[in-house]
C-alpha positions in Angstrom: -3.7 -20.5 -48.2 -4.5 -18.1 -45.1 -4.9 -14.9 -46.6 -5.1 -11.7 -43.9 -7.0 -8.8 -44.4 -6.6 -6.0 -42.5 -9.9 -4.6 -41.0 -10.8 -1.1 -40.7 -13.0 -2.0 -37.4 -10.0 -4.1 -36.2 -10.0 -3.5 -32.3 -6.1 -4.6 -32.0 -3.6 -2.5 -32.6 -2.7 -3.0 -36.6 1.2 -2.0 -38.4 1.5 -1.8 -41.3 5.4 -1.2 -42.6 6.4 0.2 -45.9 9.7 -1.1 -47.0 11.1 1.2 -49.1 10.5 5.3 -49.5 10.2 5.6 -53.1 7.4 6.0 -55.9 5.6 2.9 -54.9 5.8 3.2 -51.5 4.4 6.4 -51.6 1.0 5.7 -53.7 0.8 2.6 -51.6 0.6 4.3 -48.3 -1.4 7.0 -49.5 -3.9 4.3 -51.4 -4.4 2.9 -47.8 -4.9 5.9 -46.2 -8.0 7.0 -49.2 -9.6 3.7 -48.7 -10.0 3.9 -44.5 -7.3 2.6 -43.0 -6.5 4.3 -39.7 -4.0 2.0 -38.3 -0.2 2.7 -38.2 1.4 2.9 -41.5 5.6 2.4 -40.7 7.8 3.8 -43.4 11.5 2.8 -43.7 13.4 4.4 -46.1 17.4 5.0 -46.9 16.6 8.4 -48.0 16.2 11.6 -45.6 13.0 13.0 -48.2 9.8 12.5 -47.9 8.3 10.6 -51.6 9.0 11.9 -54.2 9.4 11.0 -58.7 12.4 9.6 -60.3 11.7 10.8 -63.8 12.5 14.2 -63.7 16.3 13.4 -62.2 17.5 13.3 -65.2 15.3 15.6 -67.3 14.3 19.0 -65.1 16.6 18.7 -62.1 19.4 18.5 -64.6 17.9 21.6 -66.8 15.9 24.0 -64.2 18.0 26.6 -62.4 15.8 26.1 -59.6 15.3 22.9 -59.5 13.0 22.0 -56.3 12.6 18.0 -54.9 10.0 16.6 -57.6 7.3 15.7 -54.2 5.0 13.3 -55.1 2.7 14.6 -53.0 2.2 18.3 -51.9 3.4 19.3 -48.1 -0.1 19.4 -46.8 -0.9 15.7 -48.3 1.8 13.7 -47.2 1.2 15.5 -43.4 -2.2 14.1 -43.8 -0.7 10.7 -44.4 0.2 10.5 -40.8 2.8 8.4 -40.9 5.6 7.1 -38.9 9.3 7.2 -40.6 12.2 5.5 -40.1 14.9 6.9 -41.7 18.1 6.9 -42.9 17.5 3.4 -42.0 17.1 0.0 -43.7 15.5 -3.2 -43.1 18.0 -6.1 -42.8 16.0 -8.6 -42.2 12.1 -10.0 -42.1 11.6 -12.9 -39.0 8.5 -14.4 -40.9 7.7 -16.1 -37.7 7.5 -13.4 -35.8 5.9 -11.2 -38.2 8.8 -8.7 -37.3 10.8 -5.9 -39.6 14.9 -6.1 -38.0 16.1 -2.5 -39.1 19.5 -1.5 -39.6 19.5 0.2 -36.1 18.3 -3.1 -34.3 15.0 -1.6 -33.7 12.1 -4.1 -34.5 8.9 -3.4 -36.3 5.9 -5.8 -36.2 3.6 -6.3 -38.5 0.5 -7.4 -39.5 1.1 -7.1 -43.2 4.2 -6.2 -44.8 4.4 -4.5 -48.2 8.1 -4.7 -49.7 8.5 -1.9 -52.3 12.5 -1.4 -52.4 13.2 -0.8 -55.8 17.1 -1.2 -57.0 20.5 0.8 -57.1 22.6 1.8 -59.8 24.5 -0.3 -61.4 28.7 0.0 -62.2 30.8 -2.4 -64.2 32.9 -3.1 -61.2 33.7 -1.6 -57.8 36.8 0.6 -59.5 33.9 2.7 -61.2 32.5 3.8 -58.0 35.7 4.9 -56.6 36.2 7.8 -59.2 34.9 10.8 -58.4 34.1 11.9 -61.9 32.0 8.8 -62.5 28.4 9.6 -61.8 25.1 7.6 -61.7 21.6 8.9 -61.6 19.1 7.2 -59.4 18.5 9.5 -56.1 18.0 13.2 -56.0 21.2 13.6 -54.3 23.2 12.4 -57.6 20.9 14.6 -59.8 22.6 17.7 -57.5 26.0 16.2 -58.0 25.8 15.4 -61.9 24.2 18.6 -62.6 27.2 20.9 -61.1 29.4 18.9 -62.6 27.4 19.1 -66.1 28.2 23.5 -65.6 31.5 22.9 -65.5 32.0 20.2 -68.1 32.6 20.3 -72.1 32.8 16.6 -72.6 30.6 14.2 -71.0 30.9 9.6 -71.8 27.3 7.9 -71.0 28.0 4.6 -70.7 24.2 2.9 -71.7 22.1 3.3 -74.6 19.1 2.8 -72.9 16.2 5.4 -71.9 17.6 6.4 -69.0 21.3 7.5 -71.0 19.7 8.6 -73.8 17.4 11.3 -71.4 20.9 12.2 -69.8 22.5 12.7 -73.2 19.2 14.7 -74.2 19.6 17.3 -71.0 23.8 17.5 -71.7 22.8 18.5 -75.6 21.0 21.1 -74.0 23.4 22.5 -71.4 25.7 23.0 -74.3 27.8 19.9 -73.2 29.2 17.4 -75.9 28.0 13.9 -75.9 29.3 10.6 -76.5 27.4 7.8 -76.0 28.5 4.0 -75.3 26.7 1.0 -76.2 27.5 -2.4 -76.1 24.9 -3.9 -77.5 24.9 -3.3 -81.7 21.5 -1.0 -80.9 20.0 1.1 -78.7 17.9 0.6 -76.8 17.8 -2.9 -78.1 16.1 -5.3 -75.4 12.9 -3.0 -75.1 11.8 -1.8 -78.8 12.2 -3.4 -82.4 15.1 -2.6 -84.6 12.8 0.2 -86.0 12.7 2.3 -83.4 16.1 1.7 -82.3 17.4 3.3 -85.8 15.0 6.3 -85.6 16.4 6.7 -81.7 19.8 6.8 -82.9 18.8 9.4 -85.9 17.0 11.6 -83.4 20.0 11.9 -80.9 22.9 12.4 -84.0 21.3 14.7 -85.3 21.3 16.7 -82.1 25.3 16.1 -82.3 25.2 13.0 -80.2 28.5 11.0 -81.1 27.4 7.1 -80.5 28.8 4.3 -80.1 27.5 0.9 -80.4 28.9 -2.4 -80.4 31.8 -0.5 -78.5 32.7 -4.0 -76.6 34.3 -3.9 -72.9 35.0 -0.7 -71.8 38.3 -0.1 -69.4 38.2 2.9 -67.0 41.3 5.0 -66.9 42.7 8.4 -65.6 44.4 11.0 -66.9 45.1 14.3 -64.8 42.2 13.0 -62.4 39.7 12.6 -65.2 38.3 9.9 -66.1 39.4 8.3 -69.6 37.7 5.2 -71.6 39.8 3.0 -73.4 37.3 0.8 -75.8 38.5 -1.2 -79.0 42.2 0.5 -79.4 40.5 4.0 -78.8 41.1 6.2 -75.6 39.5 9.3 -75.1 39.5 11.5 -71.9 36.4 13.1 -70.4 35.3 15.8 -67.9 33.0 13.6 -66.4 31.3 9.7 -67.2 27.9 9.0 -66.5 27.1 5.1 -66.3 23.3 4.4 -67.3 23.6 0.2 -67.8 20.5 -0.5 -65.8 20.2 -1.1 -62.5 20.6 -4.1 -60.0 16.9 -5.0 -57.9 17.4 -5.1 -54.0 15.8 -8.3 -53.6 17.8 -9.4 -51.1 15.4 -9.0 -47.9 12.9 -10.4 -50.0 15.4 -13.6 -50.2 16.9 -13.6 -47.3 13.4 -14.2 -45.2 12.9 -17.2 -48.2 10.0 -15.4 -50.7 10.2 -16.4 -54.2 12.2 -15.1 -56.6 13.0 -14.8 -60.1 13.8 -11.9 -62.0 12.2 -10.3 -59.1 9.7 -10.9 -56.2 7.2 -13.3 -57.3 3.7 -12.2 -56.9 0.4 -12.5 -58.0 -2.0 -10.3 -59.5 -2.8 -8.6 -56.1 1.0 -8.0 -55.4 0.8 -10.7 -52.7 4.0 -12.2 -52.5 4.7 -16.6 -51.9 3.7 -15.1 -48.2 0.3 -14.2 -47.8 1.1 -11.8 -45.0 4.1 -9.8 -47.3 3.5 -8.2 -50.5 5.5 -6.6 -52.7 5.2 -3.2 -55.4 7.3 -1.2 -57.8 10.7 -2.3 -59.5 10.9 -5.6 -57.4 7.5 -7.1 -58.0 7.8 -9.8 -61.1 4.8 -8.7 -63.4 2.6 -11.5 -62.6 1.9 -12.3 -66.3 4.8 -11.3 -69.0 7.4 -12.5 -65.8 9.7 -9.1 -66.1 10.0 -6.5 -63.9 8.9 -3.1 -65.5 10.7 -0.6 -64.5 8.5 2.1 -65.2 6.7 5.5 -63.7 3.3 4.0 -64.6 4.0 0.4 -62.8 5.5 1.9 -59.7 2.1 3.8 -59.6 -0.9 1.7 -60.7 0.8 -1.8 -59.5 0.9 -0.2 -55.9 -2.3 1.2 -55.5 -3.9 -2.3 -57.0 -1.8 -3.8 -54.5 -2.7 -1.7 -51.2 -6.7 -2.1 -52.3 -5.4 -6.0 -52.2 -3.8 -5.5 -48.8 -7.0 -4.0 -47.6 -9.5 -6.3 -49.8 -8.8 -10.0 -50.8 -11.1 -9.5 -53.1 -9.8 -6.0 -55.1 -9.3 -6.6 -58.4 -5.7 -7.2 -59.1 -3.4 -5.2 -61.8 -3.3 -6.7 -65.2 -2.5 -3.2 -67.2 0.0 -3.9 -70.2 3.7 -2.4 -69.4 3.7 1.8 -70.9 6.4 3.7 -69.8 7.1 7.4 -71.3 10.7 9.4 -72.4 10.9 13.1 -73.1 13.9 13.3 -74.9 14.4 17.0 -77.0 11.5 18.1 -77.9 9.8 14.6 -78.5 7.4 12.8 -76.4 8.0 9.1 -76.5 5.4 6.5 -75.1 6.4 2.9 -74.9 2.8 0.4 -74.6 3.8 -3.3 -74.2 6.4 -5.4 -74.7 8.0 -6.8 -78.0 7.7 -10.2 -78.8 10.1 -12.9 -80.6 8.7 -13.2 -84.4 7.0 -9.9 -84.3 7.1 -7.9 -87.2 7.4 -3.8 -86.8 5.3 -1.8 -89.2 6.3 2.4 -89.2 4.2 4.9 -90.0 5.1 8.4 -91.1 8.4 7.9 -88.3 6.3 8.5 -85.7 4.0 5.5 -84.9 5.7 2.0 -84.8 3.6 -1.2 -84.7 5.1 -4.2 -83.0 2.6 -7.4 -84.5 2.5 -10.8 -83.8 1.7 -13.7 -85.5 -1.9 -13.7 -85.5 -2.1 -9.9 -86.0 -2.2 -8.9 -82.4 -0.4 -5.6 -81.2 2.6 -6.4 -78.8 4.3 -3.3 -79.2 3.2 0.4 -80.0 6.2 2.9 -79.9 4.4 6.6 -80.2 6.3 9.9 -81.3 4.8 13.1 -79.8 1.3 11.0 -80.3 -0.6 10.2 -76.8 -3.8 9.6 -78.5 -3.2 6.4 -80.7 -1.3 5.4 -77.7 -5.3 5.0 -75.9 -6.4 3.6 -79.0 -3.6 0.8 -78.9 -4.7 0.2 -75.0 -8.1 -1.1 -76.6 -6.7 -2.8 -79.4 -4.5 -4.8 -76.7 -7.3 -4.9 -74.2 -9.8 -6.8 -77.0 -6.6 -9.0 -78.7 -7.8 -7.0 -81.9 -6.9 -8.8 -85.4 -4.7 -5.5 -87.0 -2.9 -7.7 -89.7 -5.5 -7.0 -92.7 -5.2 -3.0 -90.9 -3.3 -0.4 -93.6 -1.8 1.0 -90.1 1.0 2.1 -92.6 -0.7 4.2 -94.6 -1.2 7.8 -93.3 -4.2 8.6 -95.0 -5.7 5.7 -93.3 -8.2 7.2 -89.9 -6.7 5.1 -87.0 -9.5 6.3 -85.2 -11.5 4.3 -87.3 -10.5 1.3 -85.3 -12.4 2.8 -82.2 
């Protein structure tokens, strides 16, 4: 396989487009820009703002009076970026051949390598959702504006998703004084990314912060009454000031496919971020972690993936990104860090309802859910890191040092 580097001493012109204006985009383009590169970095992006983070959309943008654009870089950093945008614009197509970027506009970029970071969009039960205007997602800083004046003027607020991103939603509506009622399909929350554990302590946290929920709620038909939105689920209708959908969003992999990369759950790359192409690569949501085959949709991943993979873009021979999946939730006034990934068969030990640890067969840490506890969540890092043996481990018992296990 011919594998392109791009040179730093290069004495042809060199491009270099960014597909894609969020999180990953940015820490790629300014990873390139920290390790030498001086050619032109391209960025095309569907949004008019320069970079900036997704996770406090639904936390301090909701909450803050004042709520400013969460920049991921300051002003003066991302002038010294130097790059060239393209935007409100998309790419529509990749000519592989050509090594040319088709935007939405018909102008064409060229490239020398191609780094596809385009993340996803919100997804809605079906197109009838989108046309209410009471029915709100949260993905782009412009729908944070929206839900939060409609969140001043509200008293009841639906969330359709128990997942983390609902669950911070419901957490900032608690706190504006609005009630809650959540929807879940699924007999759980949060129930594809922690044990059933954590999932009970979830639920616990959030009633007892007056958080009506409602799992296993089945199909849930959108209605209107008086221009409001009303959900009719198992023989029940109730009518809402506004409903927020949170059910996870849908991966635009569709350039990616369209110009023939491989795909699975999402763009299939390797360790480096190098995609089935040696001369595209791809970062954030839509890259396909190389070795547990998901795509983690996470602040942390968006970040550390894309840097590894600009080094790679740089340097065949960078070492590639192999961290295990963490992802964090601020939800009231509880800190909650996710490291790795349940496994089938694993069994959940709890400690003290804070610290829950996910073990597999042979005693090896899959999982450790952490309550307001950033330290043990470095220790578990290690453990993971070494495949430490934890089954003989009294990780239960609080008088037990879990610094011991340095």
């Amino acid at each position: 396989t011919e594998i392109y580097t791009l040179s730093l001493h290069d004495a042809l012109p060199i491009w270099t487009p960014i597909v894609g204006g969020g999180q990953a985009g940015g820490w790629a383009a300014k990873t390139l820009r920290d390790q030498g590169f001086g050619g032109e970095i391209c960025v095309v992006a569907e949004e008019e703002w320069d970079f900036y983070e997704r996770p406090p959309l639904s936390k301090a943008a909701l909450l803050d009076t004042d709520a400013q654009l969460p920049r991921l870089f300051s002003h003066e950093a991302q002038q010294a970026l130097n790059l060239t945008w393209y935007r409100p614009l998309r790419a529509e197509r990749i000519d592989r051949l050509a090594k040319t970027v088709i935007l939405s506009n018909g102008e064409r970029l060229s490239y020398n390598v191609l780094l596809i970071a385009t993340g996803g969009r919100a997804r809605l039960p079906d197109e009838s959702w989108a046309a209410h205007p009471q029915v709100y997602t949260l993905r782009h800083w412009q729908d944070a504006q929206r839900l939060k004046s409609r969140l001043a003027a509200s008293q009841k607020l639906a969330i359709v998703g128990g997942g983390w991103i609902g669950l911070e939603i419901a957490a900032s509506a608690r706190k504006c004084g609005v009630a809650v009622t959540l929807y879940e399909q699924q007999p759980a929350l949060c129930m594809r990314s922690v044990s059933a554990e954590v999932s009970q302590a979830l639920a616990q946290m959030h009633r007892e912060q007056g958080v009506d929920i409602r799992c296993g709620c089945g199909a849930l038909e959108l209605e209107e009454d008086n221009a409001l939105p009303t959900l009719h689920c198992d023989g029940r209708r109730e009518t809402f000031d506004a409903v927020v959908v949170g059910i996870g969003v849908d991966l635009n992999l569709e350039l990616a496919r369209d110009a023939g990369l491989k795909t699975e759950r999402g763009i299939v790359v390797d360790s480096q971020g190098r995609t089935s192409d040696p001369f595209i690569f791809a970062a954030g949501d839509v890259a396909q972690h190389h070795h547990y085959g998901l795509c983690i949709q996470s602040w942390a991943f968006a970040q550390n993936q894309a840097v590894a993979t600009a080094k790679a873009m740089l340097n065949p021979d960078a070492p590639g990104y192999d961290d295990a999946p963490w992802l964090w939730s601020d939800q009231y006034q509880h800190n909650i860090q996710i490291l790795g990934i349940p496994q089938p068969g694993s069994r959940t030990i709890a400690r003290e309802d804070s610290l829950y640890f996910s073990l597999d067969e042979n005693g090896r840490l899959t999982q450790l859910v952490a309550f307001n506890d950033a330290r043990t969540v470095k220790l578990a890092k290690r453990w993971m890191a070494a495949g430490r043996d934890l089954s003989d481990v009294p990780l239960a018992d609080p008088a037990f040092s879990l610094m011991s296990l340095r």
